[in-house]
C-alpha positions as CSV (number, residue, x, y, z in Angstrom):
1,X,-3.5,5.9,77.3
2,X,-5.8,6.9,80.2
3,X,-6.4,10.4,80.4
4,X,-5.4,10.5,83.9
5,X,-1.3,9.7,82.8
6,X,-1.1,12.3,80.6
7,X,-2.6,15.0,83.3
8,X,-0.4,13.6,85.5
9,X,2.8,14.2,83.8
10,X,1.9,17.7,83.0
11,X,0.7,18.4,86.1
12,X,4.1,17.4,87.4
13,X,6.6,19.3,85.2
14,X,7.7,22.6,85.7
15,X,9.8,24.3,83.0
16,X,12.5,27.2,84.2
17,X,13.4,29.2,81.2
18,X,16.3,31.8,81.9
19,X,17.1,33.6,78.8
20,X,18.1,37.4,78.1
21,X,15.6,36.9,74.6
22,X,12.4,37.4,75.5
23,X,11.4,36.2,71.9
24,X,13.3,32.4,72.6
25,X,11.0,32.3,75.8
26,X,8.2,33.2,74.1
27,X,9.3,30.0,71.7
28,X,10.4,27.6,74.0
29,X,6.8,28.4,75.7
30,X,4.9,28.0,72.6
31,X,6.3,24.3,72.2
32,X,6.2,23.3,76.0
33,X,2.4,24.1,75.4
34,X,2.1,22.3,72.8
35,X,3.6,19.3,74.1
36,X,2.4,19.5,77.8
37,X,-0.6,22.2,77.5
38,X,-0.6,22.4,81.7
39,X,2.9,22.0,82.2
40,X,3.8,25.2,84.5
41,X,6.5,27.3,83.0
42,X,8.6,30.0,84.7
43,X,10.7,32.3,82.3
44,X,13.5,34.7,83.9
45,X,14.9,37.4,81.4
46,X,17.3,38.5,84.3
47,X,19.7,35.4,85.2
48,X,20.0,37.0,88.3
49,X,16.5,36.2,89.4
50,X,16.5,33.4,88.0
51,X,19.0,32.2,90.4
52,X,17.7,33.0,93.2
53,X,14.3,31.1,92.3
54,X,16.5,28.2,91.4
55,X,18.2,28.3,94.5
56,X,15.0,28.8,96.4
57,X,14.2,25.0,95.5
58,X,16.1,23.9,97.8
59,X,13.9,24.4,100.6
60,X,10.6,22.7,98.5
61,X,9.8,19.7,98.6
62,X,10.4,18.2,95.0
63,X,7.5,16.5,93.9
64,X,7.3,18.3,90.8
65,X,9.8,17.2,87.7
66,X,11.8,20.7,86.8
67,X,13.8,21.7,83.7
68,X,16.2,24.0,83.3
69,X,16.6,25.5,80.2
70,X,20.0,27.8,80.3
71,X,21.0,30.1,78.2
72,X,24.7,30.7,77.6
73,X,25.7,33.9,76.1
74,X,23.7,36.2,78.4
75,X,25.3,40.2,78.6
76,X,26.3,40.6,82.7
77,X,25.6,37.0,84.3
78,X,26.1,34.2,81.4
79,X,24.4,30.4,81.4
80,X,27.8,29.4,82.9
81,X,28.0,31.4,86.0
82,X,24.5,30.3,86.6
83,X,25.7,27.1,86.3
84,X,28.5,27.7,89.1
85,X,25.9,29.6,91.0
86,X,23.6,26.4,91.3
87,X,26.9,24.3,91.4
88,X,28.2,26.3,94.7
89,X,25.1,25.1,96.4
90,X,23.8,21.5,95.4
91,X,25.4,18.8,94.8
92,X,24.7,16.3,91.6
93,X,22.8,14.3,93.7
94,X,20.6,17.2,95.2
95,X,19.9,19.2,91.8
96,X,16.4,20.7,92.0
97,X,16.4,20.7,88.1
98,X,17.7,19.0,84.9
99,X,19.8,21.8,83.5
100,X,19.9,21.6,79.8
101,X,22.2,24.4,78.3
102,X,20.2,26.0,75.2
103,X,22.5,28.2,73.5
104,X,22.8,29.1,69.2
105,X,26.5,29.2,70.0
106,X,28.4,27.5,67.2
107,X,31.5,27.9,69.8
108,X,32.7,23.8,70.0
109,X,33.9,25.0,73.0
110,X,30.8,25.6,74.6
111,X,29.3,22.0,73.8
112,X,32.3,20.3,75.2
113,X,32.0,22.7,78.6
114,X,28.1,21.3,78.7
115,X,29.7,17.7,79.3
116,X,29.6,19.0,82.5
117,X,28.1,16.7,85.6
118,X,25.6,18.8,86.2
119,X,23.9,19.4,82.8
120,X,21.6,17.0,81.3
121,X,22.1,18.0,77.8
122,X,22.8,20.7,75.0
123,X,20.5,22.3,73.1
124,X,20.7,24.0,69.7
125,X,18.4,27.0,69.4
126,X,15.7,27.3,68.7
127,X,13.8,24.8,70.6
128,X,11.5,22.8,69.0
129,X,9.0,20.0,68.9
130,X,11.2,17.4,68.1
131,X,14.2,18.4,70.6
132,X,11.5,18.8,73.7
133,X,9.9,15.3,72.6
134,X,13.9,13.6,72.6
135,X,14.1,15.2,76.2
136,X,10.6,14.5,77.9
């Protein structure tokens, strides 16, 4: 592999975190880095900002690969109104980020709603090596 492939990948992946836990972001982080050490990654504790940097996208030019990782069970603004939030404004085919819903839920309910369109994939917490390798 040339080293210029590898820099090039991680260059071009941003990772969007929103998750109430600041101790999942801090995880999900620590494997990002250590699969893609120069990948960017963005963590929101507040979905509500979150949001609105999601929906910001939409006016940037997307050069840049971007994954969502969503958080479900938030208190005030849970992973699926940030889902409808992002749904009320792009369309599949305009999505600014592959939203995977990351969630320690054991609610079947909640894996059957992430069949959703929109969502790339459900996530067991915690994150981890192996799950971010299936994904990248």
């Amino acid at each position: 592999m040339g080293t210029g492939t590898r820099s090039s990948e991680e260059a071009n992946t941003t990772f969007i975190v929103i998750d109430d836990d600041p101790l999942n972001n801090k995880i999900c982080g620590m494997f990002i880095r250590k699969i893609l050490p120069d990948a960017e990654i963005e963590t929101f504790l507040d979905p509500l900002l979150g949001i609105a940097h999601i929906l910001a996208l939409s006016s940037v030019p997307q050069s840049v690969k971007k994954i969502l990782f969503l958080d479900i069970n938030m208190p005030g603004t849970d992973g699926w109104q940030v889902l409808d939030a992002i749904k009320s404004t792009f369309t599949e085919t305009n999505l600014p980020v592959l939203i995977y819903m990351l969630s320690s839920s054991v609610n079947p309910q909640d894996s059957q709603k992430a069949r959703d369109p929109f969502i790339t994939g459900y996530i067991e917490k915690p994150l981890s090596v192996a799950k971010l390798k299936a994904i990248i």
